[in-house]
C-alpha angles and dihedrals in degrees: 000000000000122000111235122217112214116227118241117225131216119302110237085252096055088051094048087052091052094040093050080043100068098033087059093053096042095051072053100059094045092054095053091051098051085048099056085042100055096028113040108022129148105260119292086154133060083222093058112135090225080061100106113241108281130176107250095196128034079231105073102042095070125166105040108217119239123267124217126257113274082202088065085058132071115264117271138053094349102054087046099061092045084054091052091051087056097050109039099030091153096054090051101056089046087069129078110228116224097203084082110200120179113271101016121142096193145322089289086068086058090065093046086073152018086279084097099047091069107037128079098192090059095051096049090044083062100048093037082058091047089056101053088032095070085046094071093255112156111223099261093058087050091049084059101053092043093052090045096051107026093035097077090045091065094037087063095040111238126129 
């Protein structure tokens, strides 16, 4: 018959060190958590810093840029949201655009130039604020609904 070896378990020692181990890393993990919760979260604020640059006040956006001509665009959606630039100036600075490109004030910026022709988010933001808009909606109110419902379309990246 073979002679079996018996297996020796952990010291007391041994045990304390892995015990202290994983409590350590778990008291780790749980703080950087807390610390990605509380300190890069997707916007649950107006005042969120992921929230794109937006005029508060009509005020201080003046004066206004100017927007380029609808007429220089095809009929539909696009010209559309140039004519509403045009129109509403004032409800549109008041928006952040989620398309976030580099040096843009508001969604009105987007308007003074060809950022617009090629984006999708910035047309329906300003048909999305038109409509509201029209409904009496202030621009606050306005700011809310866009970074509820376009916010989570830049987090993820599409355009």
């Amino acid at each position: 018959m073979a002679k079996r070896t018996k297996i020796e378990g952990p010291t007391l020692q041994e045990s304390r060190f892995v015990i202290g181990l994983s409590a350590m890393t778990l008291l780790l993990f749980f703080g950087w958590t807390f610390y990605m919760r509380y300190y890069f979260q997707f916007p649950s604020t107006l005042d969120d810093p992921l929230v794109p640059p937006y005029f508060k006040r009509v005020e201080d956006a003046l004066p206004f840029p100017d927007t380029l001509d609808p007429l220089q665009f095809p009929a539909g959606e696009l010209r559309e949201g140039y004519a509403i630039a045009k129109e509403d100036p004032e409800v549109l600075a008041q928006q952040p655009c989620y398309c976030q490109r580099p040096v843009m004030h508001s969604l009105l910026d987007c308007f003074a130039t060809l950022e617009a022709a090629d984006c999708k988010i910035c047309v329906d933001e300003a048909h999305l604020a038109a409509r509201l808009h029209q409904q009496g909606k202030t621009g606050p109110e306005i700011r809310s609904v866009i970074v509820r419902q376009f916010g989570v379309v830049s987090v993820r990246g599409r355009r």
